[in-house]
Each structure stands twice: as C-alpha cells, then as structure tokens.
N, C-alpha and C positions, 0 to 999 in steps of 0.2 A: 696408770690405768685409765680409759675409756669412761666413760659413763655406765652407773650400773642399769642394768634393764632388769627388770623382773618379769616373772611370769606367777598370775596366779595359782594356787594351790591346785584351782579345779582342772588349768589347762593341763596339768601335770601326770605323770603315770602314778599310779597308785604306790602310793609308799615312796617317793623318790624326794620330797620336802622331808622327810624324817629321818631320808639318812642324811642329810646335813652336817658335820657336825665341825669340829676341831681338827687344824692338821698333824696325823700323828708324828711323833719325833723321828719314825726312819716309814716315809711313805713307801706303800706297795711298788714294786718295779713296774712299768708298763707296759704292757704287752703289745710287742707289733704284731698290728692288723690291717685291715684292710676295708674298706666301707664302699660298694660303687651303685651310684646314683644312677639307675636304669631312664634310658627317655626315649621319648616316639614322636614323630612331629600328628598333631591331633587337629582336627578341625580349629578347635580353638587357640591353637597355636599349641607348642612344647609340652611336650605334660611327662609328670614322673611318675616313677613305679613306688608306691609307700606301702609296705607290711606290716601288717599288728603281731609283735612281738605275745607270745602265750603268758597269760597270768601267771604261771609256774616259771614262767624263766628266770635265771638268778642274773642277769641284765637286764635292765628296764622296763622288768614286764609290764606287759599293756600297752607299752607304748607304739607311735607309730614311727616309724624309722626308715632306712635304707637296709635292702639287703649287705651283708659283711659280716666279717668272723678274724679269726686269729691267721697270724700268718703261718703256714704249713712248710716241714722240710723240705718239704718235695717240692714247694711252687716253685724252685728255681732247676729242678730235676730235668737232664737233660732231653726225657721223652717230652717234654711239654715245650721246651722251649724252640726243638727242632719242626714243631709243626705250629708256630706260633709268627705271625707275618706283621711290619710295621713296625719292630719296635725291636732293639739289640737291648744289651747290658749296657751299652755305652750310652747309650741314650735315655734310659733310663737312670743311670745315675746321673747326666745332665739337669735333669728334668727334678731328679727328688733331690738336687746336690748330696746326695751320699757318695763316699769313696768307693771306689773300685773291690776294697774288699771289706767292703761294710756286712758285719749281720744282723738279721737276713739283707742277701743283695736287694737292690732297689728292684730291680725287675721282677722280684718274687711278690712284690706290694702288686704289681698291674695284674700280673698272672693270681694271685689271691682274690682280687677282684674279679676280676673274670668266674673262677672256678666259683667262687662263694654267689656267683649271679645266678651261676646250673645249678647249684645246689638247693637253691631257696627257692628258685623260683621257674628252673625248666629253660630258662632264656639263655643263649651261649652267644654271646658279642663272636662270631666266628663265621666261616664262610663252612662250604659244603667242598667235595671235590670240583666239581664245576664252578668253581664263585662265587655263587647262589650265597644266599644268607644261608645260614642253619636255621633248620626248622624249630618252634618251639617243642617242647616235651606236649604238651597239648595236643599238639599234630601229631605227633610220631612217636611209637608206641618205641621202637628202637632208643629215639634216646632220652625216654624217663625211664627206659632201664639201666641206662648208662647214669643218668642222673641219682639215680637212687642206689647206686653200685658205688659210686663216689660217694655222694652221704654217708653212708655205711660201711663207710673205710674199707672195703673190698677190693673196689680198684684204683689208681691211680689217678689223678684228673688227666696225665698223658697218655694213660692207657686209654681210657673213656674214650680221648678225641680220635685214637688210629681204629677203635671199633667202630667208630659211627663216622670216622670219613671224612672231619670236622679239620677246622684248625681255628685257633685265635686270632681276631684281627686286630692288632696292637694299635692300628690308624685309628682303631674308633673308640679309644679310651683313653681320656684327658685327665690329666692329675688337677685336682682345683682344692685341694684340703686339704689340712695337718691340723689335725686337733687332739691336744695328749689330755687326759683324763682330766678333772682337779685333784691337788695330792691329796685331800680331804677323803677321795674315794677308795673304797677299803678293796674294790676291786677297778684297775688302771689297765688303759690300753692307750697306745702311742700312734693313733689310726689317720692313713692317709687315706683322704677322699678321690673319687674316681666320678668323673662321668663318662654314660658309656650308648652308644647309640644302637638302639636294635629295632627292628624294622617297624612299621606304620601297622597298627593292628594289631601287633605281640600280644599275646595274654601269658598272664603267667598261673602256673600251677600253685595250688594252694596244698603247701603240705605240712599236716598239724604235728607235727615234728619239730620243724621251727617257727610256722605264725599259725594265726588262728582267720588272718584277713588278710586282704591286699583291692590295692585301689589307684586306676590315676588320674592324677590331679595336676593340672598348671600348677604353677606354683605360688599365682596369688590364690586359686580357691582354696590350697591346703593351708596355704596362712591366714584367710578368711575361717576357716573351718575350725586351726586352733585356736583362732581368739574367742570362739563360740563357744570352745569346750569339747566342739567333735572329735576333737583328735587330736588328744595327748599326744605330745612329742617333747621333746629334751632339745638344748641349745642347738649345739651343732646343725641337728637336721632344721631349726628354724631357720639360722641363720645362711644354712646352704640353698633354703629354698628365696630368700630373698637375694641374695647372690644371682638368681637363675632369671628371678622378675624378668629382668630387661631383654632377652631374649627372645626373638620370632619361631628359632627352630633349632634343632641342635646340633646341624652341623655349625650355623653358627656363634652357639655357644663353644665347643669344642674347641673351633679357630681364635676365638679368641682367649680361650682361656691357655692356649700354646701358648702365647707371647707373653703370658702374665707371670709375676714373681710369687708365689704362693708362701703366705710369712706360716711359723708353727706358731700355734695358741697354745699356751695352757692357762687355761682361766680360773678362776679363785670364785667357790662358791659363797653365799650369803642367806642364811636365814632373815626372811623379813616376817612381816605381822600377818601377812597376808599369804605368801607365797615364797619364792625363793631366784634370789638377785643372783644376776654374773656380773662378775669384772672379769673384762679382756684387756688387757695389751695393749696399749696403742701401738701399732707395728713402725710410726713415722717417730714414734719417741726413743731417742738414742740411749 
C-alpha cells in the first residue's frame, strides 16, 4: 500500500465519514460505469466541468464530482456506434485491455461517457452533420429535447444523435482512470474515467434531476477550493484533478494520456480521528 492520505471530515460530503465501516464477508458486486471528465481550454489554462451531486442522492450526495452513471445495454447498441467516429471495438479494448468479448464491451465505457456528458449536462463530445462541434443544449432548444428524451429513457442515446444530426467524436475522449469502489462500500461501481474535450465557452445545463450546481475550475483552484472546505468531493475526483495539474490545455492532456498505462485501484478505506484516510496501491509494487 501507498501512504495513507486523509481528508478531513469538513472536506467531505455529508455523511460519507460514517459510512466507513468493516469489510463485509461477500462485498457488493461492482457496477460498470462510466465517469467522464468534461474540459475546455480557458484563459487561465484547462479547466473542468465539476457538478454538485443533490442532497437526496443515494451516491455521494453533496458532493462535487464528474458527470457519470452506470453503464447501459444499449451504449454498445449498434445505432450509436454506427454514427460514432475515432474510435472501433478494437481499439477500445486496446486501450481498456478488456477482451474482445468482455461484459459490457469496452467501447460501451466511452460511448457511456459520452451519453452520461448529454445527459447531465446538455454537452455532446460529438460533431454536427457539417463537422462543426455540436451545439450545447443551452443553444439549441432541439437538443435539450433530445437530451431530456435520453434522461427519461424515452429514446435511445443512438436515437437522440440521428434526430439531432449529431455523431460522437471517439478522437476527443481519453481513457485516464479505473477506480473500483472500496469493498467496505455497501454500494460499488467498477468506473473508468474519461476525459473528454468540448469546445472553448461550453456551458452546461443545470438539471436538478441529477445536480443542484455546476462549475469550472482548473484543476488547481478546485483542489485549492477542497482544502478550504468549498467543495466537497471524494478521492478519485481529488486525485484526477491533481493528475490534470501539469497540463496547459487539453488536447495536450488527451495526447498524452494515449500513451500512458492506466493501472485499476481499488483502495481500502480508513476511519481516522479527524476524517477519513485512503490506502491505494502502489501500482510499481509487484
């Protein structure tokens, strides 16, 4: 194991130091999902998209996070993957080492990224029929009804893109995380992380269905902001925003995060006196 880190109680989501506990003798299975890290290049350099998870949510309410969700039958359904550019089956199981007939396939993790980005937030990593970006849902009254038609399991997310003319750009979304629950948690998900590029200016829609806030932030003033207390958030999204530090912009994060080996964590949590400690992995220890 790593060194442990903690975080105090206050930086914490309400209630998430007390579900701490014991790990039971047959932990929860983990649920594959999907988590993708929205960015925009900003005056001040890179900046991410952060949501505030609703007080009522039975995942880490209050906290601030990435948009992401569970991974869906359909994200590997072949209406979505035929309008979907940059990225095959084959290359996504390259990229997530899962097998060819892994389930869910690997490419249903990028395509869940994607769909769960319109869903939450109106921004579709995807082009127009012209090439153009896709507009956000803010813009275009067309597709936050498309947006809100997926939410609401009505339509398909391949359906969604042949109404509104769209397609996915698989070039502009980078695998960078695998992080599986700790078994201690009574609810588990097995979630690969995504970053994903969407144009200089994006806003995204604020729909209290799934958050209550949204905000962006480089990624040092969001890790300025949780040591202050402003903004609860949970390991992974700390440790993905310090991951991001050293970058000017996001295509050059993206390029490099291609060439890199993405190790899977699953960390072990720790009640402390104050707060609550992780142990990670060390991914170099054999």
């Amino acid at each position: 194991m790593a060194s442990e880190h903690e975080i105090p109680e206050s930086e914490l989501p309400e209630g998430f130091a007390e579900s701490v506990g014991e790990v039971p003798d047959e932990p929860a299975v983990a649920v594959p999902a999907a988590t993708v890290v929205l960015a925009r290049d900003g005056e001040a350099g890179l900046e991410i998209l952060l949501v505030r998870r609703s007080r009522a949510s039975g995942f880490v309410p209050g906290a601030w996070v990435f948009p992401g969700g569970r991974v869906d039958s359909t994200d590997a359904a072949e209406g979505v993957l035929t309008r979907t550019d940059g990225l095959t089956p084959e290359r996504a199981c390259a990229r997530l080492g899962l097998e060819a007939d892994a389930d869910p396939p690997a490419i249903a993790y990028f395509i869940a990224a994607a769909r769960e980005a319109f869903e939450e937030t109106g921004l579709l990593v995807g082009t127009t029929v012209d090439g153009g970006p896709a507009q956000p849902s803010t813009d275009n009254p067309r597709m936050d009804q498309a947006r809100v038609a997926v939410l609401e399991d009505r339509v398909e997310f391949g359906d969604a893109l042949a109404a509104t003319g769209c397609r996915v750009d698989g070039g502009r979304i980078a695998y960078i995380g695998h992080w599986i629950t700790p078994e201690a948690e009574p609810r588990r998900y097995d979630t690969r992380f995504f970053l994903a590029d969407v144009p200089d200016g994006s806003e995204p829609v604020i729909d209290p269905r799934e958050m209550t806030d949204a905000r962006w932030v480089t990624p040092r003033q969001g890790l300025a902001d949780n040591r202050e207390g402003l903004l609860p958030m949970v390991f992974p999204t700390i440790k993905t925003l310090e991951q991001l530090q050293p970058y000017a912009s996001v295509l050059e994060a993206i390029a490099d995060f291609e060439t890199r080996q993405v190790p899977s964590i699953l960390p072990r949590l720790v009640r402390t006196p104050t707060g609550v400690g992780i142990e990670i992995p060390d991914p170099e220890a054999s």
